[in-house]
SELOMAR-542487 format. One record per residue: residue in one letter; residue number from 1; x, y, z of N, C-alpha, C in turn. Coordinates in steps of 0.2 Angstrom, whole numbers, plus 5000, padded with zeros to 4 digits. Atoms other than C-alpha are relative to their C-alpha. Layout:
<rs>
{A NUM {X Y Z} {X Y Z} {X Y Z}} ...
</rs>
This chain:
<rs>
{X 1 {4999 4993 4999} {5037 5039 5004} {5000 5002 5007}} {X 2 {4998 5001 4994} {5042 5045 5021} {4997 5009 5001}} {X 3 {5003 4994 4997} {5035 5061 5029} {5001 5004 5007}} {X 4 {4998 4999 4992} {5041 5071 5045} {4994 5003 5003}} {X 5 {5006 4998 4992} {5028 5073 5061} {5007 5004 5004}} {X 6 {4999 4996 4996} {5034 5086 5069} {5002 4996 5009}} {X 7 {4997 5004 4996} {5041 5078 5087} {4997 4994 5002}} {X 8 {5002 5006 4998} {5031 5063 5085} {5005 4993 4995}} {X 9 {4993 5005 5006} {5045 5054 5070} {4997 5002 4994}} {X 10 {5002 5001 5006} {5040 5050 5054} {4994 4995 4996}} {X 11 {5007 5005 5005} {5024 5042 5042} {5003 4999 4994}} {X 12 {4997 5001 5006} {5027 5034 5028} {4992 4999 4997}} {X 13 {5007 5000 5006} {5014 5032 5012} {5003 4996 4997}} {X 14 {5002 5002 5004} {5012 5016 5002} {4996 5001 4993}} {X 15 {5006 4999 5004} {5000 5019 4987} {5003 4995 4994}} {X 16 {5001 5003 5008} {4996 5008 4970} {4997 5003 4995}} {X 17 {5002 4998 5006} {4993 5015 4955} {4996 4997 4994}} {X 18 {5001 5001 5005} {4983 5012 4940} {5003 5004 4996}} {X 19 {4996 4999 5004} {4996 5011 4928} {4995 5004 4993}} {X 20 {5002 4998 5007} {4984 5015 4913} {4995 5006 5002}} {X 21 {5001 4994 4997} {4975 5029 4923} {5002 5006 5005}} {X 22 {4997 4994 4994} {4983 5035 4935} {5001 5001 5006}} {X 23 {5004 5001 4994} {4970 5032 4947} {5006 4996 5008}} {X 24 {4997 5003 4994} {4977 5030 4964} {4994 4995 5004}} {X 25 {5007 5004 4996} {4967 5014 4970} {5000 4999 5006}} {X 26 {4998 5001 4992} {4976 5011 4986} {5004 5002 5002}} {X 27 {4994 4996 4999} {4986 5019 4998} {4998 4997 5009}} {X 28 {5000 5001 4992} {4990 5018 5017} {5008 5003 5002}} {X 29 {4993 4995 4995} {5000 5027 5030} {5003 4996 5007}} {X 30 {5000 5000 4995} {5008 5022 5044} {5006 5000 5005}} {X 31 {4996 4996 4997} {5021 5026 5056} {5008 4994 5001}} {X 32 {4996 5006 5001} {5032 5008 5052} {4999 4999 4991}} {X 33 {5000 5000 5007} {5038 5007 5035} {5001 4991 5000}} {X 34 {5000 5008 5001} {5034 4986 5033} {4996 4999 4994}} {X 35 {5005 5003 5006} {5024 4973 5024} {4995 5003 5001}} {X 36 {5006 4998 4998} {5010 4977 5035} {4999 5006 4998}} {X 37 {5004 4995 5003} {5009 4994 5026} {4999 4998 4993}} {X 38 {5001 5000 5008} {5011 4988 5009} {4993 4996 5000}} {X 39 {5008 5002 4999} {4996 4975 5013} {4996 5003 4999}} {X 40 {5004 4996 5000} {4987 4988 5019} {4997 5002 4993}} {X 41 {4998 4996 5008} {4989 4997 5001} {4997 4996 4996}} {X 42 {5004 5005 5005} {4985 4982 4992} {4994 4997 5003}} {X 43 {5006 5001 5000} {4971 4977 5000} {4995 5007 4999}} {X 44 {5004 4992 5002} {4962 4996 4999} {4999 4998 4994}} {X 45 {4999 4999 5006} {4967 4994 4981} {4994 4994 4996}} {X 46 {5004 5005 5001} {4956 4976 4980} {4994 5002 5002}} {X 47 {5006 4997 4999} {4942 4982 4989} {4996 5005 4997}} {X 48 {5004 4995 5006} {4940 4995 4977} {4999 4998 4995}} {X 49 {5000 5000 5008} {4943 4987 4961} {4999 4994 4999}} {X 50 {5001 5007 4999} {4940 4969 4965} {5006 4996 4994}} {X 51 {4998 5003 5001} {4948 4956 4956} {5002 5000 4991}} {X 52 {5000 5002 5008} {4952 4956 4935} {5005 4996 4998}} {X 53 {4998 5004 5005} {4956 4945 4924} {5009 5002 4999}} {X 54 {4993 4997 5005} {4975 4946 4919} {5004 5007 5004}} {X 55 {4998 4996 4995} {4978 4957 4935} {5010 5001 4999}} {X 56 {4990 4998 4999} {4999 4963 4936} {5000 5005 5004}} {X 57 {4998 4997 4994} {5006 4971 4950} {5008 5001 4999}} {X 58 {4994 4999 5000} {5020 4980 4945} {5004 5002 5008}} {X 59 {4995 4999 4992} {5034 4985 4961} {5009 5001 4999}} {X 60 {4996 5002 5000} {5051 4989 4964} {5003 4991 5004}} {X 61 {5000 5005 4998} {5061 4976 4974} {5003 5001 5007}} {X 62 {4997 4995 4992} {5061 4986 4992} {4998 4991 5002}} {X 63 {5002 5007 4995} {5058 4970 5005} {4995 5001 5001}} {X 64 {5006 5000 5000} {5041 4976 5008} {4996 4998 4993}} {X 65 {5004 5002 5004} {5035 4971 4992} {5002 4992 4997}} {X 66 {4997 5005 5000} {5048 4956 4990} {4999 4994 5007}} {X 67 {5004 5006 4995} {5039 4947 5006} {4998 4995 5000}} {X 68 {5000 5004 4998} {5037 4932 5008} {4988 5001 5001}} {X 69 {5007 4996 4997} {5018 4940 5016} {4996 5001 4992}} {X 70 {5005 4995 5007} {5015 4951 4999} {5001 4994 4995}} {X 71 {5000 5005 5005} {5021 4937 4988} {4994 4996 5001}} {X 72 {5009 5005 4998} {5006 4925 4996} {4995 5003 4998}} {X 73 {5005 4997 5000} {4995 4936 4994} {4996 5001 4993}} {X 74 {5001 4999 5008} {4998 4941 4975} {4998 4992 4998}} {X 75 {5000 5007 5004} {5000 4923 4969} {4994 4996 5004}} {X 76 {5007 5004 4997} {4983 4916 4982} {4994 5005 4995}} {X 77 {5006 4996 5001} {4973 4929 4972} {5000 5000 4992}} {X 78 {4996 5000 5007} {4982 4926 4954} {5002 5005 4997}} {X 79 {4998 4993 4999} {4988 4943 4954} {5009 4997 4996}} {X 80 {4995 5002 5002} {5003 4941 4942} {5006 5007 5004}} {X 81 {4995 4998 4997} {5019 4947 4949} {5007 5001 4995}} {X 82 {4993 4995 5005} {5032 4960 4940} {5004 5004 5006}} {X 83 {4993 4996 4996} {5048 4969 4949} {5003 5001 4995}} {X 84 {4995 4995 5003} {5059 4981 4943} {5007 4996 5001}} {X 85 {4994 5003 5001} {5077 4975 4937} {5003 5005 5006}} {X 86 {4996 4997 4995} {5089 4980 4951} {5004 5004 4996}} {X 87 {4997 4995 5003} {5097 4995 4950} {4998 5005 4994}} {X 88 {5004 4996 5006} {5085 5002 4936} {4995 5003 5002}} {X 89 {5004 4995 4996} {5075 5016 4941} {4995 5001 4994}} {X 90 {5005 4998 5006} {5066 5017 4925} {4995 4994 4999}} {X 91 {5004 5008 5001} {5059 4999 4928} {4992 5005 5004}} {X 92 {5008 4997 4996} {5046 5010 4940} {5001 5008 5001}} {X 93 {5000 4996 5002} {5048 5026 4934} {4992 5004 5000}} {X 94 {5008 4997 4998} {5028 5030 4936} {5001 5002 5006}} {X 95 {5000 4997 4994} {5029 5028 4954} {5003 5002 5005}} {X 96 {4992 4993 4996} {5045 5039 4957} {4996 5004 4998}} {X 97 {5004 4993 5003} {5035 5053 4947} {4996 5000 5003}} {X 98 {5005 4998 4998} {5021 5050 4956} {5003 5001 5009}} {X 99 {4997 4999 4993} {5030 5051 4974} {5003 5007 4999}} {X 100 {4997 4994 5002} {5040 5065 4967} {4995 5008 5001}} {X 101 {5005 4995 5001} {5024 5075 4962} {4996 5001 5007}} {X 102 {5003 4997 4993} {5015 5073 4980} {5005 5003 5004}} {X 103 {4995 4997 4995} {5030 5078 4987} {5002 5006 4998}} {X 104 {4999 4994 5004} {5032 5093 4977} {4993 5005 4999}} {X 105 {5009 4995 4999} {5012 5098 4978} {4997 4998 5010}} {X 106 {5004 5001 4994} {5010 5093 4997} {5006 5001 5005}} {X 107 {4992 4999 4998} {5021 5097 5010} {5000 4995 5006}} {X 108 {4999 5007 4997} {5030 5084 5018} {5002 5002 5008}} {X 109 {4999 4997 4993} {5032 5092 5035} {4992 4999 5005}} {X 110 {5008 4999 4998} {5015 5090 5047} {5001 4999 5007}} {X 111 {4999 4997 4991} {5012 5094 5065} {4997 4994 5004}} {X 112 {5003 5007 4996} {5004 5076 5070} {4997 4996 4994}} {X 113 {5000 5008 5006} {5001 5058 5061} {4991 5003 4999}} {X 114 {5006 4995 5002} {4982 5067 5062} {4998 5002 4994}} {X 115 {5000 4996 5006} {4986 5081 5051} {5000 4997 4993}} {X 116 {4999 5003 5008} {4995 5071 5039} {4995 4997 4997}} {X 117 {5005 5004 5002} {4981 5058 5037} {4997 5004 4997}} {X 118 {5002 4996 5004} {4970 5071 5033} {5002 5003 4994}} {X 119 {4998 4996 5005} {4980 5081 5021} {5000 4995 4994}} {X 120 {4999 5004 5009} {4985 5065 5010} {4994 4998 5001}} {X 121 {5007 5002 5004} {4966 5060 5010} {4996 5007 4995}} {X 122 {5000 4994 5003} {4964 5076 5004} {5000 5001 4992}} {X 123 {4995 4998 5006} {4976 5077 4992} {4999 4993 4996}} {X 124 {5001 5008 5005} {4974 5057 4985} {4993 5001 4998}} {X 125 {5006 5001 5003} {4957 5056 4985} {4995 5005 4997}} {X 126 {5002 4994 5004} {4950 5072 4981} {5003 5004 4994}} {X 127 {4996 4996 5003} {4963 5082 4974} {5002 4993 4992}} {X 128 {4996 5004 5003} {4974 5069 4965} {4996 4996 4994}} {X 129 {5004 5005 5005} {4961 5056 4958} {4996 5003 4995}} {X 130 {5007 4998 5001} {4947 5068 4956} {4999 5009 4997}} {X 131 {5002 4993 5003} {4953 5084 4950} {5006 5001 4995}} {X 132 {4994 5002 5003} {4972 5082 4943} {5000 5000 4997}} {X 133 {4998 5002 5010} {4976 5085 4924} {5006 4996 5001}} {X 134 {4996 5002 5002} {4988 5074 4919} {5002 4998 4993}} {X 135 {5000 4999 5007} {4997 5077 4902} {5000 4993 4996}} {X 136 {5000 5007 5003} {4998 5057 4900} {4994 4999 4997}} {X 137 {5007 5004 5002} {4980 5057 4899} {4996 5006 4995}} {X 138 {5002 4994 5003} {4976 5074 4889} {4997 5003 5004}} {X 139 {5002 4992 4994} {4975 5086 4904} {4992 5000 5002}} {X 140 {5007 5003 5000} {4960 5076 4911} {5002 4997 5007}} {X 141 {5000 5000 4994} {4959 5073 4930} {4999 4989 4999}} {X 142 {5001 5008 5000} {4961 5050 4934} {4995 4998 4998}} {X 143 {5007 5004 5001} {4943 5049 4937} {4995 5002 4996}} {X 144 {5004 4997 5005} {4936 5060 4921} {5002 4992 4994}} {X 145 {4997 5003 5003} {4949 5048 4911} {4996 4993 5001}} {X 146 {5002 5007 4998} {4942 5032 4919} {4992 5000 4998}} {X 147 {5005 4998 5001} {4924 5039 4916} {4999 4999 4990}} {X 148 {5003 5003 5009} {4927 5040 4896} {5000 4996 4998}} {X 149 {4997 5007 5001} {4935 5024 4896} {4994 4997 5000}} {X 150 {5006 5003 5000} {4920 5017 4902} {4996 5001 4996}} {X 151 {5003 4998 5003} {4910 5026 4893} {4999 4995 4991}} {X 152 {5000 5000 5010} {4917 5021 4874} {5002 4991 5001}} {X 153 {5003 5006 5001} {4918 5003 4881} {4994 4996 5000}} {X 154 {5006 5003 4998} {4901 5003 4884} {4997 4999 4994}} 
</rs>
C-alpha cells in the first residue's frame, strides 16, 4: 500500500494478516517498495507468533513476495507457500479489504515519513488490532477474538 509524504515522496506498508483473526501480526514501512520491506513484515510477524505447526503464508504474486529472497526464507522455516491465481483478485481478497479499510479510515496523505510511522502504529497496533469490530468475527475487536479463542481452547 503506497502513501504520499508530503515533498518528501512516497511510504509504502507491507502487513500480514492472521487470516482467521484478523490480527495484523506484521507490518513494516518504508520508503522503497522491495523484498527488503516484505521481509521486514514477515519477520515482525515471526517474532511475534513464532513458528506453528502447518504454518501457510498466503500472497498475491507482486515480485516482492515471489523473490527468490522471501521464497528462502518461507521454505528454510517450513512455512508452506500459497499465491494467488494471476489475474484473480478474489484469490486475496482479505488483504485488498484490509488495504482498502486503512485507506479509507487513515488518511493517506502525511506531512513526513515521521508522521506516517506514528499514525500507522496507531491505527495497526492500537486501533486496528486492539479495538476494531469486525463483522467476520461478531463485531469483536482481532485481539478480544483471539483472547476467546484461547480461552475455549484452554
Amino acid at each position: 500500500m503506497e502513501f504520499v509524504i508530503a515533498n518528501n515522496g512516497k511510504l509504502y506498508l507491507a502487513a500480514i494478516l492472521d487470516l482467521y483473526s484478523r490480527f495484523v501480526v506484521g507490518w513494516a514501512v518504508s520508503a522503497v517498495n522491495d523484498r527488503h520491506l516484505t521481509l521486514r513484515a514477515l519477520d515482525v510477524a515471526l517474532n511475534r507468533r513464532g513458528l506453528l505447526p502447518g504454518l501457510l503464508h498466503h500472497s498475491d504474486q507482486g515480485c516482492t513476495y515471489a523473490s527468490h529472497d522471501y521464497q528462502r526464507v518461507l521454505d528454510a522455516r517450513g512455512i508452506v507457500c500459497s499465491m494467488s491465481r494471476r489475474g484473480n483478485c478474489y484469490d486475496n481478497a482479505v488483504m485488498k479489504s484490509f488495504f482498502a479499510t486503512v485507506k479509507s479510515e487513515l488518511a493517506e496523505r502525511f506531512d513526513s515519513f515521521g508522521e506516517a510511522k506514528m499514525d500507522l502504529f496507531d491505527y495497526l497496533e492500537v486501533f486496528y488490532n486492539q479495538q476494531r469490530r469486525h463483522s467476520t468475527l461478531g463485531q469483536i475487536s482481532p485481539a478480544a477474538f483471539e483472547r476467546r479463542f484461547s480461552a475455549q481452547a484452554a
